[in-house]
C-alpha positions as CSV (number, residue, x, y, z in Angstrom):
1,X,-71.7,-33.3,4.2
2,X,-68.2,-35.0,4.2
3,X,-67.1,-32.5,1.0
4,X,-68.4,-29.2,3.3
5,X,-66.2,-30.3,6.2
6,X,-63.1,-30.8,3.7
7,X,-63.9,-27.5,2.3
8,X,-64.5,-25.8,6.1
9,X,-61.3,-27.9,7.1
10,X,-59.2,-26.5,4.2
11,X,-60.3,-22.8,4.9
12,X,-59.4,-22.9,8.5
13,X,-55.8,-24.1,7.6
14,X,-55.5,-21.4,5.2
15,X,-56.5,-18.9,7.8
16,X,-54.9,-19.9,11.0
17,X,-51.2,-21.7,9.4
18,X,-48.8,-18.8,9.8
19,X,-47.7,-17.1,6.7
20,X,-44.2,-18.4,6.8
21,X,-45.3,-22.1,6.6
22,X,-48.0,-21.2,4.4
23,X,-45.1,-19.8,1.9
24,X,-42.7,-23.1,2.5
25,X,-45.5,-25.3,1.6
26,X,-46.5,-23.3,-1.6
27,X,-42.9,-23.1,-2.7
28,X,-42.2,-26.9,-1.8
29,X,-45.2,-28.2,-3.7
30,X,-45.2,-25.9,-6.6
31,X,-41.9,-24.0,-6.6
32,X,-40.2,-21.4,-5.7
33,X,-41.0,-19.0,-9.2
34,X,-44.3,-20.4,-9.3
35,X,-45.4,-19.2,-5.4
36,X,-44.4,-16.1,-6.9
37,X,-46.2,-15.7,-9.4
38,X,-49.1,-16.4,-7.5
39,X,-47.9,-14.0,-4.5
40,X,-47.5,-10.9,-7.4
41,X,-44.3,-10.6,-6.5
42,X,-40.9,-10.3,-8.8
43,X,-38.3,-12.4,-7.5
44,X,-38.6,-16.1,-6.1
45,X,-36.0,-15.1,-3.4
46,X,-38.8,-12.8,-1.7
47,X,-40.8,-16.3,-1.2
48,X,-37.9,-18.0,0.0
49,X,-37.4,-15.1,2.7
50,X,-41.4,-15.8,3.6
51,X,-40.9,-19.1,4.4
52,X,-37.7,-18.7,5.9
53,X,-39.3,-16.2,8.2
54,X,-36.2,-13.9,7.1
55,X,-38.6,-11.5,6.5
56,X,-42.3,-11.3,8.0
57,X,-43.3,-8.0,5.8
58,X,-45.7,-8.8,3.5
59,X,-47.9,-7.2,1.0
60,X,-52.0,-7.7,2.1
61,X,-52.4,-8.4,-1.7
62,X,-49.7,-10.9,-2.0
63,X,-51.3,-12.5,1.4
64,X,-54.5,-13.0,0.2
65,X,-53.1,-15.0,-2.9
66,X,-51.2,-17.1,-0.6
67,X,-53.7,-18.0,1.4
68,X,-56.2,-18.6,-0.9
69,X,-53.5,-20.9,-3.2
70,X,-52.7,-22.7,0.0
71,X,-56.7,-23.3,0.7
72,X,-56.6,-24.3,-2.7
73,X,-53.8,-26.9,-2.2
74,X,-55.0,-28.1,1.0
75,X,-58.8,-28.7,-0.7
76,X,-56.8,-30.6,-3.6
77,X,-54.6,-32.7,-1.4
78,X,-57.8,-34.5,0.5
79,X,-58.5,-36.0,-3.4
80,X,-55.1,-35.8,-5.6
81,X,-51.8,-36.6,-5.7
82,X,-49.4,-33.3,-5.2
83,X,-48.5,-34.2,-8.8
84,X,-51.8,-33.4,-10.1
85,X,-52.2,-30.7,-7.6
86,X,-49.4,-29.2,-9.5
87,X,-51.0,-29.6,-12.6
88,X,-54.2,-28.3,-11.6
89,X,-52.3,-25.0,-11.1
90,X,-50.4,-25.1,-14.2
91,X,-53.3,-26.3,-16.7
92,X,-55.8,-24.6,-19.0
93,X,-58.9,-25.0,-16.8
94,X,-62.6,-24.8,-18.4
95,X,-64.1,-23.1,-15.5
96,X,-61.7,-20.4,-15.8
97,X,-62.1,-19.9,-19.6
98,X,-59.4,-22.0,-19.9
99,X,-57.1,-19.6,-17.8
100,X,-54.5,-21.1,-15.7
101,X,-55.9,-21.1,-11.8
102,X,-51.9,-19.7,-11.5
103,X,-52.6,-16.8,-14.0
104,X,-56.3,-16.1,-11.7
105,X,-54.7,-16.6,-8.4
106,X,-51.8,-14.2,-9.9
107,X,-54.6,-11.3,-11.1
108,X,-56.2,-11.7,-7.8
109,X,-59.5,-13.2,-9.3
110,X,-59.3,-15.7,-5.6
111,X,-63.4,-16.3,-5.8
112,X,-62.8,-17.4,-9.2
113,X,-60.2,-20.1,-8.6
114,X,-61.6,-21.0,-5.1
115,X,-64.5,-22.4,-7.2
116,X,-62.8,-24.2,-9.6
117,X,-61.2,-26.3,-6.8
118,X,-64.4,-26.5,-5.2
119,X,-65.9,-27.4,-8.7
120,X,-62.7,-30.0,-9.2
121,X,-63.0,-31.9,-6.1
122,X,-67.1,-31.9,-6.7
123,X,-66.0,-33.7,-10.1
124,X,-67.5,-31.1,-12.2
């Protein structure tokens, strides 16, 4: 019951954390390029304009990914260093067919890497 309310916990911060903070927190824990790459989006400076709040317009597209890294991030963070957070991003990952979650997040396959947190935190 505990891992349910860590997964309900991390999908209401992903849907009520405004997108600006949403986009500082990606960028600070992963990068600016990499929060791009997820997003769908060319250039890292459009992610630092996000979470800047420079700039509020925002693709629904490259919100969804955002949201759904940052759910992601905030699932990880209740069991893992941000360190291997990171690397859980960046690394070839079996229940993705050893696909990146980055490279899923970044083709918009969310369900996909949603469950392969939900699969990594279960230990499995």
């Amino acid at each position: 019951m505990a891992a349910l309310a860590v997964v309900n916990q991390a999908h209401r911060d992903a849907t009520s954390t405004p997108i600006q903070q949403v986009a500082d927190e990606l960028q600070h824990l992963l990068s600016r390029r990499m929060t791009a790459i997820i997003a769908n989006v060319k250039d890292g400076k459009t992610v630092t304009r996000w979470a800047s709040g420079e700039t509020t317009s925002i693709r629904l597209e490259s919100e969804q990914r955002l949201r759904t890294a940052y759910e992601i991030m905030r699932l990880l963070l209740q069991y893992d260093s941000p360190q291997t957070v990171r690397a859980w991003f960046v690394g070839l990952n079996p229940q993705l067919g050893d696909e990146s979650p980055i490279e899923v997040i970044n083709e918009g396959r969310l369900k996909e890497a949603l469950a392969a947190a939900r699969a990594f935190t279960a230990g499995g």
